[in-house]
Structure formats: structure tokens, C-alpha cells
FIMIVO-961220 format. One line per 10 residues: their letters; for each residue x negated, y, z negated of N, C-alpha, C. Coordinates in Angstrom, 1 decimal. Atoms other than C-alpha are relative to their C-alpha. Layout:
// residues N
A	X:Y:Z:X:Y:Z:X:Y:Z; ...
***
This chain:
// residues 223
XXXXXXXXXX	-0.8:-1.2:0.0:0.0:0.0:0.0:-0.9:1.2:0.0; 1.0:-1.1:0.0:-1.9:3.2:0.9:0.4:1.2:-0.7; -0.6:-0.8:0.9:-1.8:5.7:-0.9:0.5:1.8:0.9; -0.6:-0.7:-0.9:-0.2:9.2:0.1:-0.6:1.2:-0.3; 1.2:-1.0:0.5:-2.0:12.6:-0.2:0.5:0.9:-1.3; 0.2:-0.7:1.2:-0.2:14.0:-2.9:-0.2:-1.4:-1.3; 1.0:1.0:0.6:-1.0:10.6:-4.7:-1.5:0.0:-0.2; 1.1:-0.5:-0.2:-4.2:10.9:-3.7:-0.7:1.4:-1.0; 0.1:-0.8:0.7:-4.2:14.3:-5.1:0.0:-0.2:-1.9; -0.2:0.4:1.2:-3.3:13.6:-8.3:-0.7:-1.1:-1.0
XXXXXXXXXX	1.1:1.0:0.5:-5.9:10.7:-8.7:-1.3:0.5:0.0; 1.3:-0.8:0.0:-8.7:13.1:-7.7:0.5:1.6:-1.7; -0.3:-1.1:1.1:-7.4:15.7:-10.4:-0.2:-0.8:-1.4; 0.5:0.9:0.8:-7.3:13.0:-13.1:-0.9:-0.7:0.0; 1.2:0.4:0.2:-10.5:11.8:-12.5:-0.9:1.3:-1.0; 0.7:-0.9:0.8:-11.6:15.2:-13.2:-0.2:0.5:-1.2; -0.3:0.2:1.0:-9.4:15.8:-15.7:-1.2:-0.7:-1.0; 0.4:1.3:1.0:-11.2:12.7:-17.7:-1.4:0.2:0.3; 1.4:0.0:0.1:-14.8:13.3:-16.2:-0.4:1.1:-1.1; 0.2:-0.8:0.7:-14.9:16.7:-17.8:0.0:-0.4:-1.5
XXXXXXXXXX	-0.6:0.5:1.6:-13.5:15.2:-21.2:-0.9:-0.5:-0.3; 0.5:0.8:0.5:-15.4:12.5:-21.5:-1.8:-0.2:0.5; 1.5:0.2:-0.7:-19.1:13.5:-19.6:-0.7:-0.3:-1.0; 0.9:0.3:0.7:-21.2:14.0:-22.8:0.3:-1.1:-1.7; -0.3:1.2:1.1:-19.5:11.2:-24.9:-0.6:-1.1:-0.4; 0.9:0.5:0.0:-21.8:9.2:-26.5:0.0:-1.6:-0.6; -0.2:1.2:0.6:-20.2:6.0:-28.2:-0.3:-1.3:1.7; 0.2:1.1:-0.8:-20.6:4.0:-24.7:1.7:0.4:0.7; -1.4:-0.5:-1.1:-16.6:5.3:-23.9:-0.3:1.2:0.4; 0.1:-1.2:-1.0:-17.8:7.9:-21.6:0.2:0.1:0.8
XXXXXXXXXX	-0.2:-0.2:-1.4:-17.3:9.5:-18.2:-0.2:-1.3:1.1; 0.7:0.7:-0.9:-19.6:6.9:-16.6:1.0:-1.9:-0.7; -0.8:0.9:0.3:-17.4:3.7:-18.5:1.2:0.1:0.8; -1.2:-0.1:-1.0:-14.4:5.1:-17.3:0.1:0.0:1.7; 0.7:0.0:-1.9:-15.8:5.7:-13.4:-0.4:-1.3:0.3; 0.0:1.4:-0.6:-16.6:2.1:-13.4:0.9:-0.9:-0.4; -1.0:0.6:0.3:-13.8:0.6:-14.7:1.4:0.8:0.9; -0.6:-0.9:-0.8:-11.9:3.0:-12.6:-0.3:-0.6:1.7; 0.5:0.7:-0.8:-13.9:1.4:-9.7:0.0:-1.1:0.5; 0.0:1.5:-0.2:-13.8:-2.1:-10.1:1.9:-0.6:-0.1
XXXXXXXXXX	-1.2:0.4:-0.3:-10.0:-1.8:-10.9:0.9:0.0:0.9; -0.1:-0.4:-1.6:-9.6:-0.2:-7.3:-0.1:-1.1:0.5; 0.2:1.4:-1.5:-11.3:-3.2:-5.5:0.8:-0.7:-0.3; -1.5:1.1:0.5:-9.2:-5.3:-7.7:1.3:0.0:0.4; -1.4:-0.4:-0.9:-6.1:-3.5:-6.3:-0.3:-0.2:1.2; 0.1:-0.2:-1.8:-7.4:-3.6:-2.8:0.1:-1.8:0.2; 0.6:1.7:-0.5:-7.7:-7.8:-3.0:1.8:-0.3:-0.7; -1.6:0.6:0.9:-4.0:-7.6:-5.0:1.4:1.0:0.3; -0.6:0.0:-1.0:-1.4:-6.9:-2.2:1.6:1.0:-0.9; -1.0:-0.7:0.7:1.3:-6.4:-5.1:-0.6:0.8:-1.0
XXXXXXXXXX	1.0:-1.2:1.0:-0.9:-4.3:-7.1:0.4:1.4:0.8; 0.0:-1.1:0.0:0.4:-0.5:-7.0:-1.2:0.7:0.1; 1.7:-0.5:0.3:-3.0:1.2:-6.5:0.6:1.5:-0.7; -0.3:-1.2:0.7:-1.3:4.7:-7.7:0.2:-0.3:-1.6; 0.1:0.3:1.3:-0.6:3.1:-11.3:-1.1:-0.9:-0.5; 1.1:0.8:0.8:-3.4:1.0:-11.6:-1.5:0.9:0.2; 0.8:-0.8:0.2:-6.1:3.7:-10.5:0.1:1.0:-1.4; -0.1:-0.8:1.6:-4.3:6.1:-13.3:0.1:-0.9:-1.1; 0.8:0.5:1.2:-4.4:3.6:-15.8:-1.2:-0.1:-0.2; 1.3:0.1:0.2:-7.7:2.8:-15.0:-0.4:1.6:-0.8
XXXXXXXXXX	0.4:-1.3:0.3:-8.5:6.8:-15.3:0.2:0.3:-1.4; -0.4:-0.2:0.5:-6.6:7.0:-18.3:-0.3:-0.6:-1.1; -0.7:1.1:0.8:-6.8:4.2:-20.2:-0.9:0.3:-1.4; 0.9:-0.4:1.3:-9.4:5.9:-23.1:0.5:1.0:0.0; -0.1:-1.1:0.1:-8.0:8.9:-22.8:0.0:0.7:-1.6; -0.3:0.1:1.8:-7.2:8.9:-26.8:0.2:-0.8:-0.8; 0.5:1.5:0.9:-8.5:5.6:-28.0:0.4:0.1:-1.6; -1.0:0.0:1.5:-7.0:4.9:-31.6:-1.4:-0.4:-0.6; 1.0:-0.3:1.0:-10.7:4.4:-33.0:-0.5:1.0:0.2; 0.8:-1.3:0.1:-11.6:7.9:-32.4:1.4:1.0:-0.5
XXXXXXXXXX	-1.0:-0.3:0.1:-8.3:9.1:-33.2:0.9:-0.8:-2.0; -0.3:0.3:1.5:-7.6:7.6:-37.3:0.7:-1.3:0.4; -0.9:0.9:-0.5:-6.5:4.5:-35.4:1.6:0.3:0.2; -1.2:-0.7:-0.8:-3.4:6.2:-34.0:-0.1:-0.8:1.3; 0.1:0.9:-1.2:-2.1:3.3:-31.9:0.7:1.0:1.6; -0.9:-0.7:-1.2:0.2:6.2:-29.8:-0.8:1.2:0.6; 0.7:-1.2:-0.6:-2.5:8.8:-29.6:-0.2:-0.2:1.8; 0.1:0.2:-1.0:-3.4:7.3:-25.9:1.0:0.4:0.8; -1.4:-0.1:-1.0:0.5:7.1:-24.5:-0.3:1.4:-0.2; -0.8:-1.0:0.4:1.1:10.3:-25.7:-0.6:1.2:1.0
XXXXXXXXXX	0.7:-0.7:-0.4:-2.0:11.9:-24.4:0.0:0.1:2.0; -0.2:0.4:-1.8:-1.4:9.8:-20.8:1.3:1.0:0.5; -1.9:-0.2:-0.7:2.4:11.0:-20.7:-0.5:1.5:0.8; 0.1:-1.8:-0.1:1.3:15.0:-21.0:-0.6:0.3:0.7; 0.6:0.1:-1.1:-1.1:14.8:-18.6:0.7:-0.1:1.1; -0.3:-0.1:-1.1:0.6:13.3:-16.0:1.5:0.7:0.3; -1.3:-0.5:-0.1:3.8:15.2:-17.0:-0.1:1.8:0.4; 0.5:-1.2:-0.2:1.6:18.3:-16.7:-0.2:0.2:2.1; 0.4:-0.2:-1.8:1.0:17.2:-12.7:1.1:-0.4:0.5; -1.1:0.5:-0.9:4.3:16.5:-11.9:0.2:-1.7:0.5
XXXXXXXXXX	-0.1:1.3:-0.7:4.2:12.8:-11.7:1.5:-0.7:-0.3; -1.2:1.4:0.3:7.1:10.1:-11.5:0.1:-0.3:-1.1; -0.5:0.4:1.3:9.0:9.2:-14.4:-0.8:-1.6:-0.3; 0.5:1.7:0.1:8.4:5.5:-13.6:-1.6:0.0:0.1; 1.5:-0.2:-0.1:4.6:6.2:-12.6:-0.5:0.1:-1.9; 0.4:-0.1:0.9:4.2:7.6:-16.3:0.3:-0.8:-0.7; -0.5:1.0:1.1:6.1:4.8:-18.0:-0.9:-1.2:0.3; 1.7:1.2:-0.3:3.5:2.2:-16.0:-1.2:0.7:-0.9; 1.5:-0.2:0.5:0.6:4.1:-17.2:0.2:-0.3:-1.3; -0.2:0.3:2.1:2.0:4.3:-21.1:-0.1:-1.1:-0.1
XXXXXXXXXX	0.0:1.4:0.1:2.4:0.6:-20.8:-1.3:-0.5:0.1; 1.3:0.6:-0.1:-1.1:-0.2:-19.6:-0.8:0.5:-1.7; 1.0:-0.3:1.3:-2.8:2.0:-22.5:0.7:-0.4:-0.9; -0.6:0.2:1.4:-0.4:1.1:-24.9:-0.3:-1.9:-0.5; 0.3:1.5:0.2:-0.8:-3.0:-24.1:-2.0:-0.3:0.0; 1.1:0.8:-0.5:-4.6:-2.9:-22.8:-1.0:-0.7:-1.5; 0.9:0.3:0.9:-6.7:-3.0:-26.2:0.2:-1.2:-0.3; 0.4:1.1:0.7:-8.5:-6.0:-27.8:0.6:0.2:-1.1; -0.2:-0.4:1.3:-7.0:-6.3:-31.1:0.2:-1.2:-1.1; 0.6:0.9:0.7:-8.4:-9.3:-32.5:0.2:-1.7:0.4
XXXXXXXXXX	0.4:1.7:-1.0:-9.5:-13.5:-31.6:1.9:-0.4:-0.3; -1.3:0.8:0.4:-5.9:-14.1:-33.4:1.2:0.7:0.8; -1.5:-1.1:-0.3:-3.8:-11.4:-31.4:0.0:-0.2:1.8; 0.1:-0.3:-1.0:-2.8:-12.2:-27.9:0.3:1.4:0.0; -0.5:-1.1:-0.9:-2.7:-9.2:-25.4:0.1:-0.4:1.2; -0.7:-0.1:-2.0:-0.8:-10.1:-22.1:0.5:1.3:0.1; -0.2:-1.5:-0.4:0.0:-6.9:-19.9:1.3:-0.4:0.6; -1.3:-0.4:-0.2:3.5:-6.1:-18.7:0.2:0.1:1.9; -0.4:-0.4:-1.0:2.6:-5.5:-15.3:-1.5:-0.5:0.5; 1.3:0.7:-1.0:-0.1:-7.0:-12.1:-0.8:1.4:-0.4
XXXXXXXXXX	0.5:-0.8:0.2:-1.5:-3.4:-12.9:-0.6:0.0:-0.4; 0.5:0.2:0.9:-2.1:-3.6:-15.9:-1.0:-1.3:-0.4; 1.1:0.8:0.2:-3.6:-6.8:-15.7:-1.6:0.0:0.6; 1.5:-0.3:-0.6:-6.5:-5.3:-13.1:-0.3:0.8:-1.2; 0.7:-1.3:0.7:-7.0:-2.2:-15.5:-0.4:-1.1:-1.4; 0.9:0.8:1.1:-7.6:-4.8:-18.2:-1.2:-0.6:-0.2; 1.3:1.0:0.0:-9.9:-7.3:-16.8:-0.9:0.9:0.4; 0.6:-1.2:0.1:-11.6:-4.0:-15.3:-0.6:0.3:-1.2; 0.5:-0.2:1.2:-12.3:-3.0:-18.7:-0.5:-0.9:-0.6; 0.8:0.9:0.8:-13.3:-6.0:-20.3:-0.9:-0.3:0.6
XXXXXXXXXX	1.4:0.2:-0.9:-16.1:-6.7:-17.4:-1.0:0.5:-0.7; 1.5:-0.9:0.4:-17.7:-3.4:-18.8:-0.1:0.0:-1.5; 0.5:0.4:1.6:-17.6:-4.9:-22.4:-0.7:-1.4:-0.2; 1.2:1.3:0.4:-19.7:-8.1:-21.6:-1.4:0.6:1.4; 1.1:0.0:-0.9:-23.0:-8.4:-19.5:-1.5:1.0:-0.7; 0.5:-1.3:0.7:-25.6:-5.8:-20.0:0.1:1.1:-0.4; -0.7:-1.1:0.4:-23.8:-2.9:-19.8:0.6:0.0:-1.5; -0.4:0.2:1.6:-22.0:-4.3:-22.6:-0.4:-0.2:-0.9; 0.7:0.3:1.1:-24.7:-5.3:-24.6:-0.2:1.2:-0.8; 0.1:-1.5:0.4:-26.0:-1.5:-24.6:1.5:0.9:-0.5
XXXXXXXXXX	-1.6:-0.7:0.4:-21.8:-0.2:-25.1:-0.1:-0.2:-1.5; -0.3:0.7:1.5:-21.8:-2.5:-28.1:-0.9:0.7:-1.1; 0.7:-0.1:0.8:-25.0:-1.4:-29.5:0.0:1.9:-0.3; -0.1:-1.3:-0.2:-24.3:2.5:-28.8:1.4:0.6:-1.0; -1.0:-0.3:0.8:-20.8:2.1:-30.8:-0.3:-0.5:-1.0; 0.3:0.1:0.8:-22.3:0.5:-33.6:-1.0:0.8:-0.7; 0.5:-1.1:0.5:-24.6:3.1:-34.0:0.5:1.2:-0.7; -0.8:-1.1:0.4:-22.7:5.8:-33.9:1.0:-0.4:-1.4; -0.5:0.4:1.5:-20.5:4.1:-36.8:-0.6:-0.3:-1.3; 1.3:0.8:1.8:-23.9:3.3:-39.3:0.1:-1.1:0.6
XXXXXXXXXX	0.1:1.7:0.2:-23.6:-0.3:-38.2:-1.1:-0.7:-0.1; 1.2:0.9:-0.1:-26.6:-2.3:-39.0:0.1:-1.0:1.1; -0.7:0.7:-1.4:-27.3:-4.5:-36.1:0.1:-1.5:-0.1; -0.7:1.6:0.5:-27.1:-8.0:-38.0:-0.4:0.2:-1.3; 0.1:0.3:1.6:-27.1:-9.4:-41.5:0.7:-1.0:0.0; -0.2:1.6:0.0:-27.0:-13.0:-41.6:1.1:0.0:-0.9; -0.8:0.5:1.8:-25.2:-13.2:-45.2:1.5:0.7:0.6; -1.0:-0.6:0.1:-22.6:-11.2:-43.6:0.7:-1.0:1.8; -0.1:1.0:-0.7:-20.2:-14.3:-41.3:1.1:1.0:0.9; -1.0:-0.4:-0.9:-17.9:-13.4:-38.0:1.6:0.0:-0.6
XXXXXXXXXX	-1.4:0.0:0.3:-14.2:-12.9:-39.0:0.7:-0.1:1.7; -1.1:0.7:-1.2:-11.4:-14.4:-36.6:0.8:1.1:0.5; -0.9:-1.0:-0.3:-9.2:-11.3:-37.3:1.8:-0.5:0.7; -1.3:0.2:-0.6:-5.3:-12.4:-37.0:1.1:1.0:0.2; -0.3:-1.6:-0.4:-4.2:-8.5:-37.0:-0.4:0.6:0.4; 1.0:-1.4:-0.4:-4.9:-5.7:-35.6:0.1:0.8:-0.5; 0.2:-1.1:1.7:-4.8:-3.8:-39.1:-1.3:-1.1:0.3; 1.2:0.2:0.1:-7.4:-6.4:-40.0:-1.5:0.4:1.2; 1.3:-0.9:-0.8:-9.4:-5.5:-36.9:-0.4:1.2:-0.1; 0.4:-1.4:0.4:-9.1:-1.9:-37.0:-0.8:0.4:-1.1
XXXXXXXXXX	0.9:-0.9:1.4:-10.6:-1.8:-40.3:-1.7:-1.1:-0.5; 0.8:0.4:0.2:-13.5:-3.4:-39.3:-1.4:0.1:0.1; 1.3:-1.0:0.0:-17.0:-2.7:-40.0:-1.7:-0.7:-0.3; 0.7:1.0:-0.4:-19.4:-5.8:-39.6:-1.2:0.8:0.6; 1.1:-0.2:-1.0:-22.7:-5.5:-38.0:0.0:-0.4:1.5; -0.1:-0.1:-1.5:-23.2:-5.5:-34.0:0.6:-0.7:0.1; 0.2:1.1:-1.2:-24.2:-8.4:-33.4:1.6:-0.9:-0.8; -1.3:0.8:0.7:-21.0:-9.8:-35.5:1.3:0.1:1.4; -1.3:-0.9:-0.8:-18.6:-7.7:-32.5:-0.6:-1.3:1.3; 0.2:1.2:-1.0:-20.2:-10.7:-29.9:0.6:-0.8:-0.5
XXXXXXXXXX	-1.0:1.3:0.7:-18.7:-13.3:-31.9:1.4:-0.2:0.0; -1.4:0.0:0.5:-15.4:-11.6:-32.9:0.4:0.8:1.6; -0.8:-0.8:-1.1:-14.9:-10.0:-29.4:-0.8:-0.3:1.5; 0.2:-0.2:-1.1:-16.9:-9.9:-26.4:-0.5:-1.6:0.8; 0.0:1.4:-0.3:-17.9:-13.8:-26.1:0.9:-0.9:0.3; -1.1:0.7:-0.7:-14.2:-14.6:-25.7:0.7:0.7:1.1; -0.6:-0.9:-1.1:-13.8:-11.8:-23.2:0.4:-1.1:1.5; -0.1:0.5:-1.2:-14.6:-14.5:-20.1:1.3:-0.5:-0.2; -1.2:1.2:0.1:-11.7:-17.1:-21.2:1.8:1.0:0.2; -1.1:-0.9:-0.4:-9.3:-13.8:-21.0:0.5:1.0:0.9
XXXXXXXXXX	0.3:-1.4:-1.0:-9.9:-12.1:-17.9:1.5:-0.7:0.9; -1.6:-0.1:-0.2:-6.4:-12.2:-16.1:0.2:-0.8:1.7; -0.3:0.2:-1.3:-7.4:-12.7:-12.2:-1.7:-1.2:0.5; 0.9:0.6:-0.4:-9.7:-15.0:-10.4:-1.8:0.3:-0.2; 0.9:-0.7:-0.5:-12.1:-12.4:-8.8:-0.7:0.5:-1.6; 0.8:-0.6:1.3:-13.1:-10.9:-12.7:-0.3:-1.7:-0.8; 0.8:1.2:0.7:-13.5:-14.5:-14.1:-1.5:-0.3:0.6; 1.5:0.6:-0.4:-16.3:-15.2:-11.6:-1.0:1.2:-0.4; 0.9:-0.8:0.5:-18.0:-11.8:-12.5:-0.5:-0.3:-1.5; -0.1:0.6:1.4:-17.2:-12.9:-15.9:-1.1:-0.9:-1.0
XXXXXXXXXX	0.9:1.2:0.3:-19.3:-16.0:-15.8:-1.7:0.3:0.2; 1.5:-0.9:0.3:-22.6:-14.1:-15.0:-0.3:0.5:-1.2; 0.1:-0.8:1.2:-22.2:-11.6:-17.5:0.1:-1.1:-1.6; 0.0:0.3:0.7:-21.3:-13.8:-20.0:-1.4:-0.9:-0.4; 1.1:0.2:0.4:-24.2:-15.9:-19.7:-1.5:1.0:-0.4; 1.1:-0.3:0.4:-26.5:-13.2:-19.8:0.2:0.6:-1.2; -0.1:-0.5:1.3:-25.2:-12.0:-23.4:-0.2:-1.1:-0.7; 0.1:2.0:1.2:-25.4:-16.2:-24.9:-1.7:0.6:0.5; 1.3:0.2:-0.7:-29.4:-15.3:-23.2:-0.6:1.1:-1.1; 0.0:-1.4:0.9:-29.6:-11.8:-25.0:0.2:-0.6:-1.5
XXXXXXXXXX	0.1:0.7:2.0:-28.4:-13.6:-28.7:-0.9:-0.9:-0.2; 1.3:1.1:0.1:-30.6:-16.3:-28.3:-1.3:0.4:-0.1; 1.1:-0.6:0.1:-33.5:-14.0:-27.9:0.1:1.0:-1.6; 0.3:-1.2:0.9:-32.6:-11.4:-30.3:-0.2:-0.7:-1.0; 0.1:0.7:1.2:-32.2:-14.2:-32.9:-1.1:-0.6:-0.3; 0.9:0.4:0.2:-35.3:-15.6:-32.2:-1.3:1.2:-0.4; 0.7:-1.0:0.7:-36.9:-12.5:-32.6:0.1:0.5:-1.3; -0.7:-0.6:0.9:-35.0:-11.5:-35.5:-0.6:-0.4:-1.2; 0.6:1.4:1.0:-36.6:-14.9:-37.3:-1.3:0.5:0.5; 1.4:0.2:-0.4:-40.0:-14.0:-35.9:-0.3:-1.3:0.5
XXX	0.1:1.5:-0.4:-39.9:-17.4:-34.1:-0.7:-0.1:1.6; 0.8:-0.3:-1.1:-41.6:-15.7:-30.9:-1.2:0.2:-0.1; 1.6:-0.3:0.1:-44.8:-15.1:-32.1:-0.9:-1.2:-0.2
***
């Protein structure tokens, strides 16, 4: 489905929108996160015939817009921020009720909590997003948000939690390498469409490659 120029429009104004916002953001959700998950949920739409590309591009664009851990975990801060925006450009009633739905369903929110998406949209802007939380990219995201929080980056004595809420997730504050265990290691087994599982399976091996090192270094077992 191609898209139309004042669509178009409105996808180039909310990129900018969100580049400006988010250029010198420094937790790993920045300009450059969102531009490639914005990217890869494009191709995704170009390979997925019933995939809307006008709601799955603006979710993609959107989908941090007002993340609920930078926000007091305020699970509505995102919708709320998506609505006004695109209510600010004139968009489609139904356009802005897809996008609310992607940010409101997309987050991880713990090993015990599914999250299925509401819509084929939403399922690109998802696996999209979770791509750029394993591999390398992800290693570095992981380690750049655990800084910014104090996080130490391991501590054996301290074990992975399962998390069967997303209260107990939210309020969680583990070391890094703990967030590979409780999150990004199950990312492959949840990715939604074909095309992101096979990316999936790279990335994922190279972060089991990445722990296995760090732990051996960690032990001093490389020298």
C-alpha cells in the first residue's frame, strides 16, 4: 500500500518531531534507536502486504515517545503523548487509535507477562524494537541504561528474577548483566514474524558469546 503525500508528510514531520526530542538522549533510547527501529519496521512492512505502512512507520517513530521508566513509570504517559502529537498534525481518528495501541501494548514487562500486539502493525514495531535490544547494539543499550541508573554491572550473590508482573518489573534494579537473563535472552523465542526471528538468531548468539566472555573474565579465568 503506498503511501500518499500528505501521509508521507506527516511521517517526515514526526521523525523530526522525535529526532529533535530524542538526539542528545543518552540512556541507549535515543534519536539513533528510534531511526533504526523505525527502519527495520519499514522493511518489515514492505515484506508484509497487510501491514499498513502509515501506522506502523508512526508507531515505530513514536513508540518511546514517553517511555514509563523515564516518566515515574506512568504506563499512559506514551499514549497520551502519541495522541497529542498526531492530533496536533491532523491525523485520522483510527490512525491515532492504532498508534495508542502499539505504544500502549509494545513493552516488555516481564518472563511471566505475555505481550501479544493487537494488530500485524504492531507486531513489526515490536519485533523492530526488540532486534535493537539483543546483538551488540543491545549489549551496549543494556549497559548505557544500567549506568545511567547506578547499576553495577554484575554481582553474583545477587540471582535473575522471573518477574510475574509488571509492578514487580518496574521496580527493578538488579545489575546488568542480570537484564540478559530476565529480558533480552528470551527476546529470540518472541519475535512475532519470520524475517526478525532469523535476525534474531545471530544476535542472539552473539550476546550467549559476549556472557561467556565477560564471565570468564570476570573470574579471571583468561589469564
Amino acid at each position: 500500500m503506498p503511501l500518499s503525500s500528505t501521509d508521507s508528510q506527516l511521517i517526515t514531520a514526526t521523525a523530526e518531531f522525535i529526532r529533535e526530542k530524542f538526539l542528545h538522549e543518552g540512556t541507549g533510547h535515543d534519536w539513533e534507536h528510534i531511526r533504526r527501529v523505525w527502519q527495520v519496521a519499514r522493511r518489515l512492512a514492505a515484506q508484509t502486504p497487510a501491514a499498513d505502512p502509515l501506522v506502523t512507520e508512526l508507531g515505530a517513530l513514536l513508540h518511546d515517545v514517553a517511555d514509563w521508566k523515564f516518566h515515574d513509570g506512568d504506563e499512559e504517559a506514551g499514549p497520551r503523548a502519541a495522541r497529542a502529537w498526531l492530533s496536533s498534525q491532523g491525523a485520522a481518528l483510527a490512525v491515532m487509535d492504532a498508534v495508542e495501541a502499539i505504544i500502549r501494548e509494545i513493552s516488555f514487562k516481564g518472563l511471566g507477562v505475555p505481550t501479544p500486539m493487537s494488530s500485524i502493525e504492531g507486531e513489526l514495531v515490536q519485533d523492530a524494537d526488540r532486534l535493537d535490544a539483543i546483538g551488540a547494539i543491545g549489549v551496549a543499550r543494556a549497559f548505557a541504561y544500567g549506568g545511567h541508573k547506578n547499576r553495577p554491572l554484575h554481582d553474583p550473590a545477587v540471582p535473575p528474577v522471573r518477574h510475574d508482573s509488571f509492578e514487580s518489573y518496574k521496580q527493578n534494579t538488579a545489575p546488568t548483566i542480570n537484564h540478559f537473563h530476565e529480558k533480552l535472552l528470551h527476546l529470540r523465542e518472541r519475535m512475532n514474524t519470520d524475517a526478525a526471528r532469523r535476525v534474531a538468531d545471530e544476535r542472539h548468539a552473539y550476546m550467549e558469546q559476549f556472557l561467556a566472555q565477560f564471565l570468564r573474565e570476570w573470574a579471571g579465568e583468561d589469564v
